[in-house]
Residue, then its C-alpha position, 0 to 999 in steps of 0.5 A: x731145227x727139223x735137221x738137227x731133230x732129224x739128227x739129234x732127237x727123235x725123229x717124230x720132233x724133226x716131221x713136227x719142225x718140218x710142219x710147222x714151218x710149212x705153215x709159215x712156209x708152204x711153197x717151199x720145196x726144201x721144207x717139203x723134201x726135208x719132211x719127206x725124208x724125216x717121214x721116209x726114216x719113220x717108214x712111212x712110205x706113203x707120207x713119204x711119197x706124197x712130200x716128195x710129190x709136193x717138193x717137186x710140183x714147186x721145184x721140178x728139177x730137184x734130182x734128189x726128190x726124184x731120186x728118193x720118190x723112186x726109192x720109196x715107190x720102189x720100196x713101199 
């Protein structure tokens, strides 16, 4: 449901699907990393970081949270 909000809807409903499945799920790094970009496209670079930062203490070879926790170090 976060992917299509993130598509469809406004953003703010797609970080609000993301959290609530991290409460039934919270050592999923795909849940983390999705909610990092929702947070990204609201310009919260901070929020950002910190869910790409959890995403890859569970899952430490996912490339694209590396990729995208440099771009928001480098951007915020």
């Amino acid at each position: 449901l976060g992917r299509v909000a993130v598509e469809q809807g406004p953003i703010e409903e797609a970080i609000a699907c993301f959290r609530h499945a991290l409460t039934a799920h919270p050592n999923v790094a795909e849940i983390w990393f999705n909610l990092g970009n929702a947070q990204s496209a609201t310009g919260d670079a901070a929020a950002a970081a910190e869910s790409y930062v959890r995403a890859l203490a569970l899952k430490p070879d996912m490339g694209p949270a590396h990729f995208n926790l440099g771009n928001v170090l480098r951007e915020g």
